[in-house]
RODO-2510 file (C-alpha; in nm, 4 decimals, decimal comma):
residues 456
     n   res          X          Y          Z
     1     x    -7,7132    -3,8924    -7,9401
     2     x    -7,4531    -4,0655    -8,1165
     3     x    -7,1650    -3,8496    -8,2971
     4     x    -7,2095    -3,8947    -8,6604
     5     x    -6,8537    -4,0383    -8,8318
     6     x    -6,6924    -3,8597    -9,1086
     7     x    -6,7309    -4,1156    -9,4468
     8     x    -6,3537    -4,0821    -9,5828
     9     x    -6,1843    -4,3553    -9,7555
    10     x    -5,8254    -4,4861    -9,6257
    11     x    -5,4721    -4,2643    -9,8555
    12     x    -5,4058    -4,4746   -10,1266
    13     x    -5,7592    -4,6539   -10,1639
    14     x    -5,9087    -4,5356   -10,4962
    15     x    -6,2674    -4,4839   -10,5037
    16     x    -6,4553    -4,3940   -10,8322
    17     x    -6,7863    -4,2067   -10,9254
    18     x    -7,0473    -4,4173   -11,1428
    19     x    -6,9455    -4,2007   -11,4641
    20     x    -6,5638    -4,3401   -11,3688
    21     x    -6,6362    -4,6421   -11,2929
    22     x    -6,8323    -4,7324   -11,6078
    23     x    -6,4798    -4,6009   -11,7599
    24     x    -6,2609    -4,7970   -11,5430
    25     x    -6,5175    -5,1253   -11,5821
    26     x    -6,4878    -5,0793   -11,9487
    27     x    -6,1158    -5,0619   -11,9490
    28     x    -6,1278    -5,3665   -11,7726
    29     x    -6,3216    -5,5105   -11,9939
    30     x    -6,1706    -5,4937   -12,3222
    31     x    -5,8342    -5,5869   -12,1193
    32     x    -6,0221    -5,9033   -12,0425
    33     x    -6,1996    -6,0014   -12,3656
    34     x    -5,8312    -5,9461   -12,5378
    35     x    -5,6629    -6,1534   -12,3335
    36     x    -5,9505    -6,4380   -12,3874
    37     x    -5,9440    -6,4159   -12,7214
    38     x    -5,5565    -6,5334   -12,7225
    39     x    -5,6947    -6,8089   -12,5450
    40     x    -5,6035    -6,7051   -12,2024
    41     x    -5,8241    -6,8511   -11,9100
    42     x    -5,9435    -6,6462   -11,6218
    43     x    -5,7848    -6,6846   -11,2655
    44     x    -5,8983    -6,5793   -10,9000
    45     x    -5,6485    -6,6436   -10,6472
    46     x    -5,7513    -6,5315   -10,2954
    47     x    -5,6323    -6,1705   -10,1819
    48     x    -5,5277    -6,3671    -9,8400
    49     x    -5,2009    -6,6029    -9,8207
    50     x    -5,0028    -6,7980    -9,6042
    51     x    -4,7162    -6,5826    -9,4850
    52     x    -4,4947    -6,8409    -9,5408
    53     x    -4,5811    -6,9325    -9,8937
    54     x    -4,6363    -6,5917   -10,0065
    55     x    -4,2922    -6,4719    -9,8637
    56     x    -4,0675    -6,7444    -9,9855
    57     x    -3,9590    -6,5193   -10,2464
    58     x    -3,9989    -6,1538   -10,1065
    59     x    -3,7656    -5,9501    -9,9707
    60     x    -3,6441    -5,5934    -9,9375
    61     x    -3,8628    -5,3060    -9,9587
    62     x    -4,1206    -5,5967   -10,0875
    63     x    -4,1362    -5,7317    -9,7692
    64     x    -4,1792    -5,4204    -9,5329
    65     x    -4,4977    -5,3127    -9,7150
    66     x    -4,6737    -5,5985    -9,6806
    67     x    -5,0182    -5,6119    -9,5016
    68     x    -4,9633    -5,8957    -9,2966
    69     x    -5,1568    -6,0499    -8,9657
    70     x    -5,2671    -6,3579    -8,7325
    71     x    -5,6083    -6,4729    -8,7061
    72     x    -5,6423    -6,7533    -8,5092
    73     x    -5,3424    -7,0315    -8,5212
    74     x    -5,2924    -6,8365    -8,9405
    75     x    -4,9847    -6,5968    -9,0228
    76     x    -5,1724    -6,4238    -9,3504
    77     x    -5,0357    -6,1556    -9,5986
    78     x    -5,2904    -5,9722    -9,8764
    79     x    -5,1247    -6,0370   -10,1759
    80     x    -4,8812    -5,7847   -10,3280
    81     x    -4,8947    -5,8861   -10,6823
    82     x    -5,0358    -6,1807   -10,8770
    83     x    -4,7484    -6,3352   -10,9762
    84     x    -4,6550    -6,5137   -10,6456
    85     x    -5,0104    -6,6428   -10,5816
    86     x    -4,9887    -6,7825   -10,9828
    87     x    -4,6426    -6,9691   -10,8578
    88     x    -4,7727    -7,1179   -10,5651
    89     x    -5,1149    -7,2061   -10,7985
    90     x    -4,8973    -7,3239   -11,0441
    91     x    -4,7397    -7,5225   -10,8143
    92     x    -4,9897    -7,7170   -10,6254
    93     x    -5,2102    -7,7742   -10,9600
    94     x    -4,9189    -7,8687   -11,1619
    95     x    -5,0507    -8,2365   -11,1973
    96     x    -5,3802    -8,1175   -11,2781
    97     x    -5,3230    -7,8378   -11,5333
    98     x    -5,2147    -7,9182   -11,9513
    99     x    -4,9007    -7,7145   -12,0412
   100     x    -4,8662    -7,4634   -12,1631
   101     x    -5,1102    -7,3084   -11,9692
   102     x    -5,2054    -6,9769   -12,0226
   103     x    -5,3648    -6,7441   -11,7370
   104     x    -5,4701    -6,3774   -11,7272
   105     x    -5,5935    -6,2609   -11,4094
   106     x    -5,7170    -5,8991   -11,3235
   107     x    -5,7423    -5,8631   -10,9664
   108     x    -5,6475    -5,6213   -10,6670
   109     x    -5,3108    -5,6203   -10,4953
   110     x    -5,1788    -5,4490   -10,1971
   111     x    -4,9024    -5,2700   -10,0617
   112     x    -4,8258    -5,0632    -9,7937
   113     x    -4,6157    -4,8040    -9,9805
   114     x    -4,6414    -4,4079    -9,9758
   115     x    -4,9150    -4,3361   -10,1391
   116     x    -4,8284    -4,0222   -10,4160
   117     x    -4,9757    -3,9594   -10,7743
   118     x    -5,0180    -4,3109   -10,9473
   119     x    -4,8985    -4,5238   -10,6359
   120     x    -5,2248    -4,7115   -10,4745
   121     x    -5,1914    -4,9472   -10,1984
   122     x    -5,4734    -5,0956   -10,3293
   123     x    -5,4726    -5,0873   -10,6679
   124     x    -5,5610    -5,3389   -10,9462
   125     x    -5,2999    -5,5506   -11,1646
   126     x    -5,4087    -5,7068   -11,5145
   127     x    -5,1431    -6,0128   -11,5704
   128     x    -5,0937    -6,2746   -11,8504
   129     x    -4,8587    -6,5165   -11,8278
   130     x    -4,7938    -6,8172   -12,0307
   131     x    -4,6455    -7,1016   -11,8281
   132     x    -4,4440    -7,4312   -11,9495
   133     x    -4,3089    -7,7588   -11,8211
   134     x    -3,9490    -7,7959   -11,8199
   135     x    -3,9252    -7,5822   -12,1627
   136     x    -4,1427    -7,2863   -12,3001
   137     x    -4,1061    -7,2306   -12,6955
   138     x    -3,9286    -6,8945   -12,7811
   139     x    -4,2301    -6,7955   -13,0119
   140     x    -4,4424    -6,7503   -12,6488
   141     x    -4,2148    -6,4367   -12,6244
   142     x    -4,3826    -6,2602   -12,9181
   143     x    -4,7089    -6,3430   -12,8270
   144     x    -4,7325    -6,1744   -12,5343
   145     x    -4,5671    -5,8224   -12,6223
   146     x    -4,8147    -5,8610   -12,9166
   147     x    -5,0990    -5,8875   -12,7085
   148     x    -5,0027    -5,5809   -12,5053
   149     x    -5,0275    -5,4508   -12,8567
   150     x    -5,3582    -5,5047   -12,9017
   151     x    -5,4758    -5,4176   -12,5761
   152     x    -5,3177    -5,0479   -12,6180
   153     x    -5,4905    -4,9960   -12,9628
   154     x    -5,8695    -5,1689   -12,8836
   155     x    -5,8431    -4,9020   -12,5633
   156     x    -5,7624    -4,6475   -12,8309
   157     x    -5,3894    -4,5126   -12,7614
   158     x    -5,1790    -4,4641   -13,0927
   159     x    -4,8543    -4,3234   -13,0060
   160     x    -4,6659    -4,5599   -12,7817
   161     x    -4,3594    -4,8139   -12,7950
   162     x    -4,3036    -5,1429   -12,6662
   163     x    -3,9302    -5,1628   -12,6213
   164     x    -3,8138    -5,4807   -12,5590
   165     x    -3,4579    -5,6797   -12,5145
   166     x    -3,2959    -6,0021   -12,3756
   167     x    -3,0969    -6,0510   -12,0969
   168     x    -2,8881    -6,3188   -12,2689
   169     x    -2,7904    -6,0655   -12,4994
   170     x    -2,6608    -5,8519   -12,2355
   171     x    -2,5219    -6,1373   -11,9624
   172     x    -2,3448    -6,3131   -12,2501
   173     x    -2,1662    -5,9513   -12,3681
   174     x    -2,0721    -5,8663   -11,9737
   175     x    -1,9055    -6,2512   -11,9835
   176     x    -1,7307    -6,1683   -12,2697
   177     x    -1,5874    -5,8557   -12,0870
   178     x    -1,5172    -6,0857   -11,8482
   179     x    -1,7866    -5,9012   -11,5861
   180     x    -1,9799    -6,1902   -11,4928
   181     x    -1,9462    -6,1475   -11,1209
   182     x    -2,0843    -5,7648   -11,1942
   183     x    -2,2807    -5,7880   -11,4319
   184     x    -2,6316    -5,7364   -11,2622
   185     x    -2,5423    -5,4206   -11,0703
   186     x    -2,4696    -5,3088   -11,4005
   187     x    -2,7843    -5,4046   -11,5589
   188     x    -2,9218    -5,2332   -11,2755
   189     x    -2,7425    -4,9351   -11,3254
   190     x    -2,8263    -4,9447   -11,6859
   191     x    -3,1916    -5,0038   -11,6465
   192     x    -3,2328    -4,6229   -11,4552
   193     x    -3,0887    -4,4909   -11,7797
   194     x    -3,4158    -4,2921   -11,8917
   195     x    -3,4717    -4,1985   -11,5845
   196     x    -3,1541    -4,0673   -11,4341
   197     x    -2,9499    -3,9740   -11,7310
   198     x    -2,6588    -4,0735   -11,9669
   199     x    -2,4432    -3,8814   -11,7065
   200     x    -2,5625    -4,0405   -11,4045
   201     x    -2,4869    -4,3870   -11,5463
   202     x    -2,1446    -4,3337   -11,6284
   203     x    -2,0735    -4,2038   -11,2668
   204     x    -2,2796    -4,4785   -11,0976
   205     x    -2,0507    -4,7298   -11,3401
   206     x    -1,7533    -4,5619   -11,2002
   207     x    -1,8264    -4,6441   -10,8577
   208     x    -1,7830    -5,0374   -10,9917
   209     x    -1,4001    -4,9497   -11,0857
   210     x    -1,4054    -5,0053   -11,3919
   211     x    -1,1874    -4,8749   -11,6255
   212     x    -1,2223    -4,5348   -11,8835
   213     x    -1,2217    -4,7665   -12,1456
   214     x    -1,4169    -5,0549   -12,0158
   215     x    -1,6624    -4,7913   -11,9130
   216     x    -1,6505    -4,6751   -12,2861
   217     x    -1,7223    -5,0342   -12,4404
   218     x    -2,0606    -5,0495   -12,2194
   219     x    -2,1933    -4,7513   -12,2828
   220     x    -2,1193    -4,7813   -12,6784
   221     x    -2,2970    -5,0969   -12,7104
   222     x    -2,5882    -5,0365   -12,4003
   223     x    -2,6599    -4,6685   -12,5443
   224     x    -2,6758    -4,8074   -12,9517
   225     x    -3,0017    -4,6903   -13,1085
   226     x    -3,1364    -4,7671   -13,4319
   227     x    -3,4701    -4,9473   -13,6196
   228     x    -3,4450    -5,3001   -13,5117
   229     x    -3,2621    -5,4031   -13,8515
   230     x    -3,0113    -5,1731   -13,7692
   231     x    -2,9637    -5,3189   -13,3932
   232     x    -3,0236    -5,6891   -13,4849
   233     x    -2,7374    -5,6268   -13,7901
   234     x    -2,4927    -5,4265   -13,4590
   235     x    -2,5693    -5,7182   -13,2141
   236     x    -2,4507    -5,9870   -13,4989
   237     x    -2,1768    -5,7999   -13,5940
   238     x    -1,9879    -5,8307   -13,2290
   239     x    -1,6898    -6,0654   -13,2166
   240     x    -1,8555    -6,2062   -12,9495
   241     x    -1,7902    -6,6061   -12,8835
   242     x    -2,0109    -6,6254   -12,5955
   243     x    -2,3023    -6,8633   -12,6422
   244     x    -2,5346    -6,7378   -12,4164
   245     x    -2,5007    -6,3962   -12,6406
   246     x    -2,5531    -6,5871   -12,9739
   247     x    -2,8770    -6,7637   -12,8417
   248     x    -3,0523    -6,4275   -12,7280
   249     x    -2,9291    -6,2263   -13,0032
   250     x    -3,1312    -6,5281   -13,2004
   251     x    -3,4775    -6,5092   -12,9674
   252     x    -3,4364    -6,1269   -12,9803
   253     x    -3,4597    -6,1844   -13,3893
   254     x    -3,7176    -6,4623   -13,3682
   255     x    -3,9356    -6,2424   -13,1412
   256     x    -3,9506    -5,9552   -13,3198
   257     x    -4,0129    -6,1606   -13,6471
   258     x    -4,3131    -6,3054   -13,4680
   259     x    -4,4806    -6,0096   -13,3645
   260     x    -4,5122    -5,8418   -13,7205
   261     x    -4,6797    -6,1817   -13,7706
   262     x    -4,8749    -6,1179   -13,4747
   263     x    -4,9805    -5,7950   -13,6811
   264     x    -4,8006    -5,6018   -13,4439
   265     x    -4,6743    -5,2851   -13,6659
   266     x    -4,2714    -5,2899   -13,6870
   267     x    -4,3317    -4,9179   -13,6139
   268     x    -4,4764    -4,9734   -13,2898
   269     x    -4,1847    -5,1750   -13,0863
   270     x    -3,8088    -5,1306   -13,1183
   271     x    -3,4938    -5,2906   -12,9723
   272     x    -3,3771    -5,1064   -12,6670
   273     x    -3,0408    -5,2545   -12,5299
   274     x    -3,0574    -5,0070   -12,1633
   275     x    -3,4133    -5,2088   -12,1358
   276     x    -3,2767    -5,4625   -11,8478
   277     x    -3,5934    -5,5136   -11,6400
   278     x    -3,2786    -5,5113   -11,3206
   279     x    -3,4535    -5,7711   -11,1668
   280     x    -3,2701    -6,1196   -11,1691
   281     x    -3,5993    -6,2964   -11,1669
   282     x    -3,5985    -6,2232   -11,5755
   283     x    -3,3574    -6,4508   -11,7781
   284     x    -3,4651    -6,3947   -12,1170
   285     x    -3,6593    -6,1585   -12,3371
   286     x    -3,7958    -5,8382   -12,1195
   287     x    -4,0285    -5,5757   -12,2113
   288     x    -4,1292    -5,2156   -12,1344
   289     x    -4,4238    -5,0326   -12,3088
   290     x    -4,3971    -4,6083   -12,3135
   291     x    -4,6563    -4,3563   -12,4569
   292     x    -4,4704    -4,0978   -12,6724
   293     x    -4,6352    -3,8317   -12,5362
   294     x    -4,6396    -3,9328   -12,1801
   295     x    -4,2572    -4,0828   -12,1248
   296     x    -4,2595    -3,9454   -11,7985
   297     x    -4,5029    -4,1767   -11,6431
   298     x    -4,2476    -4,4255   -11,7359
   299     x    -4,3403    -4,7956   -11,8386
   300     x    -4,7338    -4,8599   -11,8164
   301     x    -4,7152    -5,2494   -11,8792
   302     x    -4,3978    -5,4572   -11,8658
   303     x    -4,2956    -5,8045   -11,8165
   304     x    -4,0773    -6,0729   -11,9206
   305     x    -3,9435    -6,4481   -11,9716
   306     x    -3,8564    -6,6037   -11,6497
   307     x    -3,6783    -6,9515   -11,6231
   308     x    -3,8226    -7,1581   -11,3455
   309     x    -4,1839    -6,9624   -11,2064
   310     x    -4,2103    -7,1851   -10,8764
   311     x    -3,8804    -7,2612   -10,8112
   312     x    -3,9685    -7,2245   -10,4007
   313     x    -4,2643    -7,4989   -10,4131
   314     x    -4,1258    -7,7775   -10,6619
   315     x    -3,8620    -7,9718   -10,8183
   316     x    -4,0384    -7,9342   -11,1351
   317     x    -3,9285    -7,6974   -11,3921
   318     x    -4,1867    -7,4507   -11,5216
   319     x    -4,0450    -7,1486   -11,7289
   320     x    -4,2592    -6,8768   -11,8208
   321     x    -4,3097    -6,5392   -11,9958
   322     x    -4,5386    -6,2507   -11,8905
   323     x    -4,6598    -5,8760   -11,8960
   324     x    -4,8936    -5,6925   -11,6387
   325     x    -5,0737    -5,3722   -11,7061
   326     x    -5,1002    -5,1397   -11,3677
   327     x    -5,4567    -5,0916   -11,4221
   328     x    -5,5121    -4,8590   -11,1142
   329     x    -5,2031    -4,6248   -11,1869
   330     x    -5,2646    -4,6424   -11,5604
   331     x    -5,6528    -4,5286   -11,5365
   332     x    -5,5699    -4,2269   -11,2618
   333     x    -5,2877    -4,1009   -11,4788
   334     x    -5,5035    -4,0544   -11,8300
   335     x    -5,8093    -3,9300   -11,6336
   336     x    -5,5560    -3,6515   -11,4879
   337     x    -5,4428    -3,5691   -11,8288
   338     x    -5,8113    -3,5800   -11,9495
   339     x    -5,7313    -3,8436   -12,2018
   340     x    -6,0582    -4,0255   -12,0341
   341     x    -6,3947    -3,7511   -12,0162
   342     x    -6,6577    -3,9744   -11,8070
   343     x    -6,9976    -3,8713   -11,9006
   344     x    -7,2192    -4,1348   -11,8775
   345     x    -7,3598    -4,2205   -11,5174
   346     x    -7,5582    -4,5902   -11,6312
   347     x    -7,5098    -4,9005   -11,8163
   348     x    -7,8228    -4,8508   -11,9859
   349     x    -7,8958    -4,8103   -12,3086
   350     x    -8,2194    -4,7190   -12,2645
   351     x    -8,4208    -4,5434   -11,9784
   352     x    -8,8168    -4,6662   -12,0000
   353     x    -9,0078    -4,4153   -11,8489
   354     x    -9,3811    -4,4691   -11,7332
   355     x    -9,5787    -4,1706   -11,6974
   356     x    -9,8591    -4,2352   -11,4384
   357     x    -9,9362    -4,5420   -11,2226
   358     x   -10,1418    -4,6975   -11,5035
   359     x    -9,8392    -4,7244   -11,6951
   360     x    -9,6180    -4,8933   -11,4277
   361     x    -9,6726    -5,2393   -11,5247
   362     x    -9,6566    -5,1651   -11,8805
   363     x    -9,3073    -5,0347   -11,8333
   364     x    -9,2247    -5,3670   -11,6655
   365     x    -9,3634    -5,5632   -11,9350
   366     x    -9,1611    -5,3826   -12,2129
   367     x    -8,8346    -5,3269   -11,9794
   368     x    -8,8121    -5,6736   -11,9272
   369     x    -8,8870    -5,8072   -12,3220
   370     x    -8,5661    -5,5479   -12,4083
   371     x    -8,3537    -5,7289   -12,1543
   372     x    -8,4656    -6,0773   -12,3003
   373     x    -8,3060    -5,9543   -12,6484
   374     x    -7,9833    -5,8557   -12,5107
   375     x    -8,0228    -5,4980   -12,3925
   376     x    -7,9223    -5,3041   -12,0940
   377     x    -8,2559    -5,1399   -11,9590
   378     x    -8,3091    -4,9179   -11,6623
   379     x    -8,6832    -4,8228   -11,4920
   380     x    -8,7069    -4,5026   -11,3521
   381     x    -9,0583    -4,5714   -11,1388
   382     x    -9,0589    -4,2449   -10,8424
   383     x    -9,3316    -4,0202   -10,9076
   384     x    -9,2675    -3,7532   -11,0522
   385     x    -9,3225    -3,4638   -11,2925
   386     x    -9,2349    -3,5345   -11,6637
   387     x    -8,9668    -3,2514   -11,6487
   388     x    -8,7808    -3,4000   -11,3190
   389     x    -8,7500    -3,7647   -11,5133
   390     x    -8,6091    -3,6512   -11,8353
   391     x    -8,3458    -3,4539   -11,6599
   392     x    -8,2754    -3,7684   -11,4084
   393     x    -8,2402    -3,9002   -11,8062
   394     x    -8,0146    -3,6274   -11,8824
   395     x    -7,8026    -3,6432   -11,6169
   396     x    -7,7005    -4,0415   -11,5924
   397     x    -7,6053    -3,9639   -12,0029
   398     x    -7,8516    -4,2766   -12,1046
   399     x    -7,8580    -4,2312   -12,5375
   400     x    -8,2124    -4,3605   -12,5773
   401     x    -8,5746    -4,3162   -12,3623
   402     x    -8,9019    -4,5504   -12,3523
   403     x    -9,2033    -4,3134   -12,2675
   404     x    -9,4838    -4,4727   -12,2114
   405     x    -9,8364    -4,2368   -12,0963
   406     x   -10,2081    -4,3630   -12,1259
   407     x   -10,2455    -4,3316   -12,4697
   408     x    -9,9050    -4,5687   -12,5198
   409     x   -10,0858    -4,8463   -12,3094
   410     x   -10,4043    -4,8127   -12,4825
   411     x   -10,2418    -4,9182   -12,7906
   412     x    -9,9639    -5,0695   -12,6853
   413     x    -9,7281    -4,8495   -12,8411
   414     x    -9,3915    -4,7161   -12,7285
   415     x    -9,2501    -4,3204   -12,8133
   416     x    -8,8335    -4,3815   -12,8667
   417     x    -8,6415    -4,0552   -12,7802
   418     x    -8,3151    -4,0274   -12,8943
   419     x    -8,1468    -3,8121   -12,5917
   420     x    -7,8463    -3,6572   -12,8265
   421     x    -8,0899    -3,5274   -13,1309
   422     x    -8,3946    -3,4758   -12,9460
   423     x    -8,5814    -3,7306   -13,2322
   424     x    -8,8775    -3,8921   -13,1263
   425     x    -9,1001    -4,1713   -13,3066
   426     x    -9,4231    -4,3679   -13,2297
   427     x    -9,3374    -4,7497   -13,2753
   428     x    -9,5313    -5,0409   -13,1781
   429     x    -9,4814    -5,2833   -12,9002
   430     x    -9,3021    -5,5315   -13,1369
   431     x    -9,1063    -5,2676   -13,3872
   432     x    -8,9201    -5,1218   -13,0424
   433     x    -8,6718    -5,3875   -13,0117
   434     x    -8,5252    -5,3993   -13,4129
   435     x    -8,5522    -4,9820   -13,3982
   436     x    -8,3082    -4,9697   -13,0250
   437     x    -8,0878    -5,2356   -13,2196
   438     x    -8,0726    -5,0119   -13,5673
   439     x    -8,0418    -4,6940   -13,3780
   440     x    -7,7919    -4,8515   -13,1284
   441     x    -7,5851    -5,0092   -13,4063
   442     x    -7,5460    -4,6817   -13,5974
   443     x    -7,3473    -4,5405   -13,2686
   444     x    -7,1611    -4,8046   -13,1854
   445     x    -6,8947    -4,6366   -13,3499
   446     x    -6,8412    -4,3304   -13,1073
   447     x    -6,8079    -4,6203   -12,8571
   448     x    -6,5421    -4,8792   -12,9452
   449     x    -6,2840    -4,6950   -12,7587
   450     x    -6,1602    -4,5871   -12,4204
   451     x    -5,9199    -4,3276   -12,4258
   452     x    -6,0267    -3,9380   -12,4853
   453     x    -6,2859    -4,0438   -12,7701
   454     x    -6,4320    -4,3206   -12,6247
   455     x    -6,6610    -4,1941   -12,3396
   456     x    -6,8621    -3,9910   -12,5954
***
């Protein structure tokens, strides 16, 4: 006889239960239907890419985790974010898409990294980006953070920051110091600031030689804090001449001007100078969002305004601005602080349960008329003791139940249980529908959010 195998999943594959994957799906969800309703169209780019084109841009530890193979005559990589494959898409559609073009995309990535707490090697990314030709108004900077903003408070968080900066502001003060040629292993040094320490960066900024005092002028001006008055009134204030500082210092004011117009609250985002994003690929405004009570998981969506998006496929100029959620790390670190409780096990908002094979086709009848008014309706048809199906109801967490016996199909009647009071009334065929939708409507309440009081 042939050995059985052991079912396992592959390290760093997350796999969820039905009561967290209804979470997770409805996470997803209300990511999705925020980013549509800024007007942001849906993209799928395929997990597989040509080597070639999906490397023209990688490199460094980037590069080594990469899942990457031949089939046939095809070097292929999976895709490791969703920004390269939106480059190259950008790209090769340019003469077919209308600028600005605005994209979300929610998708899996992969990467062959160690996997530890919150690192996935398959793990899902939820992106926006906004995307111009040859120029990309300013204004597309606030509109992003701001729908970051959104996101955070439709899933139910309250105490979090979006700190955001601009590299101009930062490039233009290192010219002025006349640190051009190191000015972005500085901004990488200053970028690890929360994590490794005020202490840490000074020494790290030593290795650079630069001088006690030069060392003194960064980390006055990198380490200011304030309200965003207060920093936008320090940043003017510099006898700085350098243009490229004026113009961010203006785009850092015009952003955050936008997004309390964006109904962002001023209390909710703040200037933060050490906020670098150390990558070069940013050129603009950049953005990290933190939880107060959770700094330590570090950013949990960030993002930025790049100049030229596909630089390695075309000529043609297309700047952009962007944030991405890690959807995978985000969702496994709040269900392992319990600020997600998974309960329910369906979809359905009501269980129709037929008591005896006379009633079967009944059950059909009246599942299938719910469905046809919008709900989500589940069948449960095993035989079966009454007992054993209302504690199959119990356990998948459905609010509502449709029993239906003999005397129901004689009359063509429905009894409505309410699963969390134990209420039960006698409604006819034709009243079921506007009661579910009454009853329904009264707890939609307890379910408008995700996180801690929204699985309820």
């Amino acid at each position: 006889m042939k050995q059985k195998v052991t079912p396992k999943t592959l390290s760093g594959f997350m796999e969820l239960l039905p009561a967290e994957q209804l979470v997770f799906d409805r996470m997803k969800n209300i990511i999705e239907e925020t980013y549509r309703s800024f007007g942001f169209v849906g993209l799928d780019t395929p997990v597989l890419e040509l080597s070639d084109v999906l490397l023209a841009k990688a490199g460094g530890e980037t590069e080594k985790q990469i899942y990457r193979f031949t089939k046939g005559d095809n070097d292929l990589c999976m895709r490791f974010d969703l920004t390269v494959p939106l480059a190259r898409y950008v790209a090769e559609h340019q003469n077919e898409l209308t600028f600005p073009f605005k994209r979300y995309q929610i998708s899996k990535c992969y990467r062959g990294e160690r996997p530890q707490k919150g690192r996935f090697r398959e793990f899902y990314q939820a992106d926006i980006d906004i995307i111009g030709s040859e120029k990309l108004a300013v204004v597309y900077d606030a509109e992003v953070p701001s729908i970051m903003y959104h996101v955070l408070k439709k899933l139910g968080l309250e105490r979090f920051h979006i700190k955001l900066n601009n590299r101009k502001v930062m490039i233009g003060f290192f010219e002025s110091l006349n640190l051009s040629e190191k000015s972005s292993e500085i901004l990488r040094i200053i970028d690890k600031a929360d994590k490794i320490g005020f202490d840490n960066v000074k020494a790290c900024l030593k290795d650079l030689a630069l001088s006690d005092e030069m060392l003194e002028v960064i980390m006055t001006f990198a380490m200011k804090q304030g309200t965003v008055a207060e920093i936008l009134d320090f940043l003017k204030k510099q006898e700085i001449e350098n243009e490229k500082y004026k113009e961010g210092v203006a785009e850092i004011e015009l952003v955050c001007e936008a997004m309390k117009n964006l109904g962002v609250d001023e209390n909710a985002f703040e200037i933060d100078l050490k906020i670098t994003r150390g990558l070069d690929y940013y050129t603009g405004t950049v953005y990290e969002t933190f939880l107060d009570d959770y700094k330590n998981w570090g950013s949990i969506c960030s993002g930025g305004r790049y100049d030229n998006l596909s630089g390695y496929y075309t000529d043609r100029k297309l700047p952009g601005v962007g944030m991405s959620i890690g959807l995978t790390r985000f969702f496994d670190l709040l269900k392992d602080q319990n600020l997600i409780q998974p309960k329910a096990q369906t979809p359905a908002d009501v269980l129709v349960l037929p008591m005896g094979d006379e009633a079967l086709l009944y059950a059909l009848k009246v599942a299938n008329s719910l469905r046809e008014k919008g709900f989500n309706v589940q069948t449960n048809a095993s035989d079966g003791k009454f007992k054993n199906k209302m504690v199959y109801a119990n356990k998948i967490g459905v609010p509502f139940v449709v029993i239906l016996g003999e005397d129901e199909v004689q009359s063509q009647t429905v009894t409505l249980k309410n699963m969390q009071t134990g209420d039960q009334s006698c409604l006819s065929y034709e009243q079921l529908p506007v009661e579910l939708k009454n009853v329904l409507s009264e707890n939609s309440l307890k379910t408008t959010k995700v996180i801690r009081y929204f699985a309820e």
